[in-house]
C-alpha positions as CSV (number, residue, x, y, z in Angstrom):
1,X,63.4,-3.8,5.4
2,X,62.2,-7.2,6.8
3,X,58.6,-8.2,6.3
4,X,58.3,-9.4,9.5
5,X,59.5,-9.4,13.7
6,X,60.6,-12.4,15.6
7,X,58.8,-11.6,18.9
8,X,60.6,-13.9,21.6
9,X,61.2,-17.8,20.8
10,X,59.4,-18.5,17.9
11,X,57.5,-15.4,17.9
12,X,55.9,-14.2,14.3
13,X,54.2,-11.3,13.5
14,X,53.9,-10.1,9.5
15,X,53.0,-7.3,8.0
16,X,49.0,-6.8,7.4
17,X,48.2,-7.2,4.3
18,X,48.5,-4.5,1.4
19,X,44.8,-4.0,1.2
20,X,44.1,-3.6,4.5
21,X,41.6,-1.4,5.8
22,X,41.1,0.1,2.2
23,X,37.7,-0.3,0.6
24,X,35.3,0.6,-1.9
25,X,32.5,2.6,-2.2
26,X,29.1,0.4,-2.5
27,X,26.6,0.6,-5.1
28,X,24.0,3.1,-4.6
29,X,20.8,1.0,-3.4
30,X,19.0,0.6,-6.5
31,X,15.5,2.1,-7.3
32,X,12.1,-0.6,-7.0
33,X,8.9,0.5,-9.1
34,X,6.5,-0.6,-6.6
35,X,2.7,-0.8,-6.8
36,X,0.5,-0.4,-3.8
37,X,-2.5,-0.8,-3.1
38,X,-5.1,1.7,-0.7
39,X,-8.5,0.6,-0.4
40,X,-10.8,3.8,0.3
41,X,-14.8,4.2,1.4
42,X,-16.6,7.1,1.0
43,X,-20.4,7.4,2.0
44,X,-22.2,9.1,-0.5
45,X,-25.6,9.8,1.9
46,X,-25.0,13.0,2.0
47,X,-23.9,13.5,-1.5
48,X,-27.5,12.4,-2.6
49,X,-28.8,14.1,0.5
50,X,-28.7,17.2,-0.9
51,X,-30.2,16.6,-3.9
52,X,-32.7,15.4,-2.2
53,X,-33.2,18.2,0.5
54,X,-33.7,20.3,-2.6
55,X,-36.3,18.6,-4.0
56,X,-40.3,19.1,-3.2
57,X,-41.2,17.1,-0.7
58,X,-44.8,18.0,-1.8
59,X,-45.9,19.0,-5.1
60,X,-49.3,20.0,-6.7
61,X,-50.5,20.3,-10.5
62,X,-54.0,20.0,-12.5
63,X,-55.3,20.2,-15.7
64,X,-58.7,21.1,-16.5
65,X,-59.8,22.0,-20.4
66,X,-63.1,22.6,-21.2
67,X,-63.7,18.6,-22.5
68,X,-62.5,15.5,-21.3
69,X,-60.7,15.1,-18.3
70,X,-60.1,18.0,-15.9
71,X,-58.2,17.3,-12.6
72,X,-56.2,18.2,-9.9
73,X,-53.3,15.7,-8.4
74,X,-50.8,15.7,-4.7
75,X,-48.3,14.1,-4.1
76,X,-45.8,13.6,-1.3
77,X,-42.7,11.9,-1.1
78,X,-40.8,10.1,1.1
79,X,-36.6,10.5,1.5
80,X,-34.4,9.3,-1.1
81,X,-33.1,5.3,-0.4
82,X,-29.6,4.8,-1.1
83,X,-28.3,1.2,-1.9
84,X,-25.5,0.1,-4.5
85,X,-23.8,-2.9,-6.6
86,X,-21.4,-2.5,-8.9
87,X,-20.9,1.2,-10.4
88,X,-24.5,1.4,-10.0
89,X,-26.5,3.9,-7.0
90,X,-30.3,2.5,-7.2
91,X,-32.2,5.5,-5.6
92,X,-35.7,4.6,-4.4
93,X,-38.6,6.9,-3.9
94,X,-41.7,5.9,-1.9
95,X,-44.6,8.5,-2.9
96,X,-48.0,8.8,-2.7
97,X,-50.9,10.8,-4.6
98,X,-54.2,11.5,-5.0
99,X,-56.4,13.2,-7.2
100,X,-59.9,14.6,-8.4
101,X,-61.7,16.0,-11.5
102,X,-64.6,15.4,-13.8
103,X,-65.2,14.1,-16.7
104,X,-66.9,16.6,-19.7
105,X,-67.7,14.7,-22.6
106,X,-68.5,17.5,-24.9
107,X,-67.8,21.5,-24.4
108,X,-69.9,24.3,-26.7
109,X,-68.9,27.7,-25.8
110,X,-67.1,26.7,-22.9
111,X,-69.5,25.0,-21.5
112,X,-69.9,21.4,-20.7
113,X,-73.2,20.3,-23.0
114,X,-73.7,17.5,-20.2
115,X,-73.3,17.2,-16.9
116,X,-69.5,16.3,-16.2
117,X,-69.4,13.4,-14.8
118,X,-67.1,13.7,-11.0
119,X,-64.3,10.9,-10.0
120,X,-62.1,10.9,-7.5
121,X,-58.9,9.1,-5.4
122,X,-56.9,9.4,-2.7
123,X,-58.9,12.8,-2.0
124,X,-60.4,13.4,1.4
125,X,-59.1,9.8,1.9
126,X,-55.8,8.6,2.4
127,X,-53.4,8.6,-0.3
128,X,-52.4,5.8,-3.4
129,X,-49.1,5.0,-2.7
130,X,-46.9,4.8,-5.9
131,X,-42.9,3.5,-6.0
132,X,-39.9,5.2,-8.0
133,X,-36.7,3.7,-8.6
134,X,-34.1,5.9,-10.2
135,X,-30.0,4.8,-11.4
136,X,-27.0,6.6,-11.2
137,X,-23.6,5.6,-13.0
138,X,-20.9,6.9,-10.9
139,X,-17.9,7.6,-12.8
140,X,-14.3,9.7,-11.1
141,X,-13.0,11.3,-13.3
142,X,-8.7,11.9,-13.8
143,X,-8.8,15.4,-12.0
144,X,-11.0,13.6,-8.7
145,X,-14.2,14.7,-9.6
146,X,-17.3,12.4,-8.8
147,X,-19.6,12.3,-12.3
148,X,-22.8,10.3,-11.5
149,X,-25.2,10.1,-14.8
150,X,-29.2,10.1,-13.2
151,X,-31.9,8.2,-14.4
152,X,-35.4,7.5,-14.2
153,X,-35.9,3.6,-14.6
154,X,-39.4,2.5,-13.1
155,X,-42.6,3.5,-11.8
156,X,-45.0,0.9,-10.0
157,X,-48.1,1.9,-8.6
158,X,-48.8,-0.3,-5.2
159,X,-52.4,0.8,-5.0
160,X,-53.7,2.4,-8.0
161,X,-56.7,3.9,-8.7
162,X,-58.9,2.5,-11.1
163,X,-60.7,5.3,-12.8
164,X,-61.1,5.3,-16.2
165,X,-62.9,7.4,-18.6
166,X,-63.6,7.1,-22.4
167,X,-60.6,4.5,-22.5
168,X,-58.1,6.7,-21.0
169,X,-56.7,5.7,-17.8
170,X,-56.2,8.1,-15.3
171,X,-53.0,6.4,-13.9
172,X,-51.2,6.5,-16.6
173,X,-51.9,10.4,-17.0
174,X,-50.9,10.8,-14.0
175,X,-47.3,9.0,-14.2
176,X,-46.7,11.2,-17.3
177,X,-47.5,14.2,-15.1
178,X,-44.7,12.8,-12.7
179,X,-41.7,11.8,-15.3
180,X,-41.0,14.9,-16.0
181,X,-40.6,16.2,-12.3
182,X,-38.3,13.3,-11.8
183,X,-36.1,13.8,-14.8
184,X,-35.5,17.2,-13.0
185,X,-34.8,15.4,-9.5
186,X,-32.2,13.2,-11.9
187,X,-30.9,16.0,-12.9
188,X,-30.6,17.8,-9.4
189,X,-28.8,14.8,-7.9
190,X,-26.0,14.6,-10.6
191,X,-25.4,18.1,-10.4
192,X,-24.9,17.9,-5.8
193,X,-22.9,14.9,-7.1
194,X,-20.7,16.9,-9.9
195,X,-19.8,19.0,-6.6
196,X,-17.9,16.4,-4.8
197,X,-13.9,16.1,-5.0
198,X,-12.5,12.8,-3.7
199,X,-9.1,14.3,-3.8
200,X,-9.3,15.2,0.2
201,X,-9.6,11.4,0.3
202,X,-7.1,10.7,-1.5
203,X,-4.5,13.5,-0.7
204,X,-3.5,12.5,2.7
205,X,-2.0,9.1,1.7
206,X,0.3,11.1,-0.9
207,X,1.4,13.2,1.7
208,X,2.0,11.1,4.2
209,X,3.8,8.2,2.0
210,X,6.5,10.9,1.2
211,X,7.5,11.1,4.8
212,X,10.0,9.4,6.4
213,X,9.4,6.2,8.3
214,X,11.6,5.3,11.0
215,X,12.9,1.5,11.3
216,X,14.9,0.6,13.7
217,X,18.2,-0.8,13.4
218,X,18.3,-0.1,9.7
219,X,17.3,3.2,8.9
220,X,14.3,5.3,7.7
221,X,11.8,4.0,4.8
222,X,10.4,6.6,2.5
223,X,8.0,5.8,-0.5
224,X,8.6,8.1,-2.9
225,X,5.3,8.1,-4.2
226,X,5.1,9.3,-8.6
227,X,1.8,8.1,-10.1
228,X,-2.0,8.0,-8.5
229,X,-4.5,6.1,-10.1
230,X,-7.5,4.7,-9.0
231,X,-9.4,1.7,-9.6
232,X,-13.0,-0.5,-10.2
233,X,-15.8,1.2,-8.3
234,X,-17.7,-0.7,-6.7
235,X,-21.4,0.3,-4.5
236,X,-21.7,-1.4,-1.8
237,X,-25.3,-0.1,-0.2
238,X,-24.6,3.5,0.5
239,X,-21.0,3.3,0.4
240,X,-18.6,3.9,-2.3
241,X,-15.4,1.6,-2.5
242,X,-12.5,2.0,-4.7
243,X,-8.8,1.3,-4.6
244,X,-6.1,3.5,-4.6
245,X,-2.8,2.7,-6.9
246,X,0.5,4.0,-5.5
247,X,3.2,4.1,-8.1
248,X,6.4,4.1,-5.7
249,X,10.4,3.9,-5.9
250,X,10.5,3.5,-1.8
251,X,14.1,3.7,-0.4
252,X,16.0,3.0,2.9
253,X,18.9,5.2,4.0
254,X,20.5,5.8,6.7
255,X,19.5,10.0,7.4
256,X,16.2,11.0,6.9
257,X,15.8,11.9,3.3
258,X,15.5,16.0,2.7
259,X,13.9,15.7,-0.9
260,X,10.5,18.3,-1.5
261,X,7.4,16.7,-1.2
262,X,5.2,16.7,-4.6
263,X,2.1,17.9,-5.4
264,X,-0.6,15.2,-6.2
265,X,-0.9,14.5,-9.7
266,X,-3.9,13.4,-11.7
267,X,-5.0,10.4,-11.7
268,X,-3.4,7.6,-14.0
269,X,-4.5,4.0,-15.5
270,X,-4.9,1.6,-12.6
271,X,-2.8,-1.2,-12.1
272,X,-3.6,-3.9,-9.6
273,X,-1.2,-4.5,-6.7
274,X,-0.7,-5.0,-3.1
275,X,3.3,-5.5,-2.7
276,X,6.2,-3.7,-2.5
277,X,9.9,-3.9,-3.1
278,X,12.7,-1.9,-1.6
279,X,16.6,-2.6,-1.2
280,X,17.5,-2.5,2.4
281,X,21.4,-2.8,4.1
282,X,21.8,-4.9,6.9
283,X,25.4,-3.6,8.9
284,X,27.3,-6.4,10.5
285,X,29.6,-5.0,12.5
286,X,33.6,-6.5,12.9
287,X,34.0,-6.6,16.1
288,X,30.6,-8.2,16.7
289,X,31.5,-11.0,14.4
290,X,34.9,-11.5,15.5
291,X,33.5,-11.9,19.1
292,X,31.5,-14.3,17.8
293,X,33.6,-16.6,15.7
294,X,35.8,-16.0,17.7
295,X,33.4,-18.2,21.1
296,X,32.8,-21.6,18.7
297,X,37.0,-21.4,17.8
298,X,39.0,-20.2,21.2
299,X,38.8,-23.9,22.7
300,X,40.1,-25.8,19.5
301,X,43.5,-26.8,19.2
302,X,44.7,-27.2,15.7
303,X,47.4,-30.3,15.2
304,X,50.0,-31.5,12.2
305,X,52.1,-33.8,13.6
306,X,53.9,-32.8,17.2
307,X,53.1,-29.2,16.5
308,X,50.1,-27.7,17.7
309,X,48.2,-24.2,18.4
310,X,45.3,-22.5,19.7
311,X,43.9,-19.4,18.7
312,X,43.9,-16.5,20.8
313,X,42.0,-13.9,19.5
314,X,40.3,-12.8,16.0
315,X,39.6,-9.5,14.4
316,X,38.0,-9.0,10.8
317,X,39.1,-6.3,8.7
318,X,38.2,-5.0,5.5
319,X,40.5,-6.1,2.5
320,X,39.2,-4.2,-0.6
321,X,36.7,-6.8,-2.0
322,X,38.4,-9.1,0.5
323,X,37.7,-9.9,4.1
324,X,40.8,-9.8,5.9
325,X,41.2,-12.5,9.2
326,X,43.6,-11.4,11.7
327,X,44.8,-14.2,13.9
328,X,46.5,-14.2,17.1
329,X,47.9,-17.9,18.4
330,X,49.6,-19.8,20.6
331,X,51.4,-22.9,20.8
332,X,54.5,-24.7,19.2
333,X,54.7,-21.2,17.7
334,X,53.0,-17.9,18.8
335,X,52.7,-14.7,16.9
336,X,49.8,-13.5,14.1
337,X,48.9,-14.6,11.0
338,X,46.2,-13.3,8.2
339,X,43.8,-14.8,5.8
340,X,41.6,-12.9,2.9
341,X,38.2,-14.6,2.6
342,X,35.0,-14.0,0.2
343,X,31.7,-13.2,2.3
344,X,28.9,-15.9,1.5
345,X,25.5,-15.7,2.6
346,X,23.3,-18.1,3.1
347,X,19.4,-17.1,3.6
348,X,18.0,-20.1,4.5
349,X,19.9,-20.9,7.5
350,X,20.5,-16.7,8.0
351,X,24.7,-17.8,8.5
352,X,27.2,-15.6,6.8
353,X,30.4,-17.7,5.8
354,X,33.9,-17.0,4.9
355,X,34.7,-18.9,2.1
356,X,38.2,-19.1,-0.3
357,X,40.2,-18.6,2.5
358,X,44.0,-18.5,2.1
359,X,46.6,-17.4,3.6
360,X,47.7,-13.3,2.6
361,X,51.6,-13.1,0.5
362,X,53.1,-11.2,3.4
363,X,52.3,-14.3,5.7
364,X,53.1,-17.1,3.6
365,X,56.5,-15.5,3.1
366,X,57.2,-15.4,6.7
367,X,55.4,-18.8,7.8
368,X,57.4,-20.6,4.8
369,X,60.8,-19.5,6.6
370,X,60.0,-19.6,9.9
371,X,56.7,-22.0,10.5
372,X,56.1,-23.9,7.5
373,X,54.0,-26.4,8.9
374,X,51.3,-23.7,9.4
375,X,50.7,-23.6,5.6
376,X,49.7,-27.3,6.0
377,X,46.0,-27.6,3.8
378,X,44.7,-29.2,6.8
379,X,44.8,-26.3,9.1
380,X,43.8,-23.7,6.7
381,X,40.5,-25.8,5.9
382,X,39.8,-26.2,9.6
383,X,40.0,-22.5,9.7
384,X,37.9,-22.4,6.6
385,X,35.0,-24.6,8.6
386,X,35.0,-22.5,11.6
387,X,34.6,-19.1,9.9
388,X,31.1,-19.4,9.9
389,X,28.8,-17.0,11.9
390,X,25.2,-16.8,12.7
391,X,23.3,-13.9,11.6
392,X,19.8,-15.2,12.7
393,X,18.9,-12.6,15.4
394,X,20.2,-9.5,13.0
395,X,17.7,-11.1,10.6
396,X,15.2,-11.5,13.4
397,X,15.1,-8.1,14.7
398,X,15.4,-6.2,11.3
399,X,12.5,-7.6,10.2
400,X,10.3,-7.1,13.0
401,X,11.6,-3.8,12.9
402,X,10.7,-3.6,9.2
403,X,7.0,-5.2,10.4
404,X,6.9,-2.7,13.1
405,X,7.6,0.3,10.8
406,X,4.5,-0.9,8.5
407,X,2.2,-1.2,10.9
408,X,1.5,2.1,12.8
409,X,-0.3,5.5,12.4
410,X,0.9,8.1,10.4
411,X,0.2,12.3,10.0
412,X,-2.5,13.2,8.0
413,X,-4.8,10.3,9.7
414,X,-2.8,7.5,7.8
415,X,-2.7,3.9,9.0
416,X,-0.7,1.5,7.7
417,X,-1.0,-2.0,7.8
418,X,1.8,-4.3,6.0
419,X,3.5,-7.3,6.5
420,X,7.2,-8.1,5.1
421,X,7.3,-11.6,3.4
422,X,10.9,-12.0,1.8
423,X,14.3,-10.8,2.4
424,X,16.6,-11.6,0.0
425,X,20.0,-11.3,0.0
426,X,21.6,-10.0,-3.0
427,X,24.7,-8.5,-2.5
428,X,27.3,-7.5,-0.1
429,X,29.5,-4.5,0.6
430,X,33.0,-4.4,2.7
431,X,33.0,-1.3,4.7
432,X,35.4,0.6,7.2
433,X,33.7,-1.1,10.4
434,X,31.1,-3.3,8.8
435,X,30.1,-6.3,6.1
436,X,27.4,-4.3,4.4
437,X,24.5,-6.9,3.0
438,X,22.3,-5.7,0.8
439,X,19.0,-7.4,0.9
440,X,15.8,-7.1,-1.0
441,X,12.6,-6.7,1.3
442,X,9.3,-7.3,-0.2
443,X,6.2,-7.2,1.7
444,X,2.6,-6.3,1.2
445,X,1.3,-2.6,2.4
446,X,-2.6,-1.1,2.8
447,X,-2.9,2.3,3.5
448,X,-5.8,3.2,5.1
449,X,-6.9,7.2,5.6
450,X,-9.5,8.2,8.9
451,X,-12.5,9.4,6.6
């Protein structure tokens, strides 16, 4: 049978090539560990709040033996302070006390042998004030829970009573009367601390990362969230910072992924990050790209000598590895011929090119019997020069598409807020109606959760 048709005078029209329309199936997209990075507040107030709601906000005590000092003491209290540096709560305490007694300097029989002699402050006047400044360590533990360790630190007596009797000072009695209270009041506070979970906090992002984000043009974006872990504490007044580390193989495809969500797991080591990577394809479609090459080249005549001809239309075509060129012309000569190329994509100008382009065997066969002036290395590098196509606005709109699908509010009271910095084209794919291009997107991400 004859490889190819004379249609009319001069007409040529040869067999496609062997590999036409076949392909082969891409690489599957692979996986990108990912770190990302969630910064989370939580207000402890009311963590310390009720700790101290349960504590005395008045408290009473004496001591009265038959010699030396007998007294009674008051003391009110003011609500707890919160501020914070570090891993550090500093709790102060604004009190103030008062107190009255007498002073026996010998007893026989129970009975004072002199008259005691009476002293008194803060009584029937107003009250000594008296500051107390307590620490907490605040540790989270792997399973979420808040551990705080309490602390009595400092006790400073703004106006204190001077009353003193046989070299014992009636201050510092009273302080050791107090310590002991507010080693209990330590105690109370790390145990309405011990209560708190910050896994509610915390939760939401993991759910919500493992849902499907919608972009645009290119597919849907899912996280794929495997390892928590949480970083340095820090106090900043009466609010508790910390970041969030989101171990992540995020993917694109084209459906919306149907895998289970996970369960949270414990938390892990922390590693610092605020990027992420994910492979992405870009589809350029054929006809698209013909059109388009097809608008720079349609006006060009293509000489050798007294022949000539104009190209009438193109249509790409997948070849295997191989980008086929179908090409319809006019001229000295009229008819089809077909080129294989190699895709070649340039990022930094965002054009896609069409280089190694020859002439297929089932066309050089007819064009060397019937037109071999055609096979003239002068017109096939002119075709070479024109096969070049600009890819900008795909590259335009899939990343603000990509932008788009990182900044926007998700279930669960998840914000994101991301930019994408890089994509980088690694690799390309020749489909049934598209040039696959596989690109790698990195960007940065913050998750942010409505507290």
């Amino acid at each position: 049978m004859a490889s190819w048709l004379l249609q009319g005078c001069g007409g040529i029209k040869p067999q496609a090539p062997a590999t036409a329309n076949q392909t082969i199936a891409p690489k599957e997209l692979p996986p990108v560990i990912s770190n990302i990075h969630i910064p989370i507040k939580v207000e402890m107030k009311p963590f310390f709040k009720m700790a101290d709601d349960a504590f005395d906000k008045e408290f009473k005590g004496s001591d009265k033996p038959c010699s030396g000092l007998r007294y009674d003491y008051k003391v009110k209290r003011e609500p707890l302070q919160i501020s914070g540096s570090g891993k550090t709560v500093n709790l102060n305490l604004d009190m103030a006390y008062g107190f009255k007694g007498e002073y026996c300097a010998a007893c026989l029989f129970e009975t004072c042998v002199n008259p005691p002699v009476p002293f008194s402050c803060g009584w029937n006047e107003k009250l000594r004030r008296v500051n107390v400044k307590l620490s907490s360590d605040i540790e989270i533990l792997p399973n979420y829970q808040v551990k705080s360790a309490s602390r009595f630190t400092d006790i400073k007596t703004i106006d204190p009573c001077e009353v003193t009797f046989a070299n014992i000072n009636i201050n510092s009695i009273l302080q050791s009367r107090l310590k002991p209270r507010l080693g209990e009041f330590a105690g109370m506070i790390d145990a309405e601390v011990a209560k708190q979970n910050l896994k509610p906090y915390v939760k939401p992002i993991w759910d919500a990362l493992q849902e499907d984000i919608k972009i645009d043009m290119v597919g849907y974006l899912r996280f794929q969230p495997r390892e928590i872990s949480l970083g340095e504490i820090n106090m900043n007044g009466s609010q508790l910072s910390f970041s969030v580390g989101l171990k992540a193989a995020p993917f694109i495809s084209i459906q919306p992924a149907s895998a289970t969500p996970s369960e949270i797991p414990n938390l892990s080591a922390y590693k610092k990050s605020s990027g992420f990577e994910v492979y992405t394809d870009l589809y350029m479609n054929y006809d698209t790209l013909s059109a388009q090459v097809y608008s720079t080249i349609k006006d060009q005549v293509f000489e050798m000598g007294s022949k000539k001809i104009k190209v009438t239309y193109i249509k790409l075509f997948p070849a295997r590895e191989k980008l086929g060129v179908e090409v319809g012309f006019s001229g000295s000569n009229k008819g089809v011929f077909y080129l294989l190329s190699v895709p070649e994509f340039n990022a930094k100008t965002s054009q896609l090119r069409l280089k190694n382009v020859e002439y297929d065997i089932a066309t050089k066969n007819i064009l060397i019997k019937s037109a071999k002036w055609l096979l003239d290395e002068t017109i096939r590098k002119k075709m070479e020069e024109q096969m070049v196509f600009d890819v900008s606005d795909l590259v335009k709109l899939t990343r603000e598409s990509i932008n788009a699908s990182l900044n926007q509010k998700m279930d669960y009271g998840v914000r994101l807020q991301g930019s994408l910095q890089e994509l980088d084209i690694k690799d390309y794919s020749i489909r049934p109606d598209a040039l696959l291009v596989r690109s790698l997107t990195k960007g940065n991400l913050q998750v942010f959760v409505n507290q």
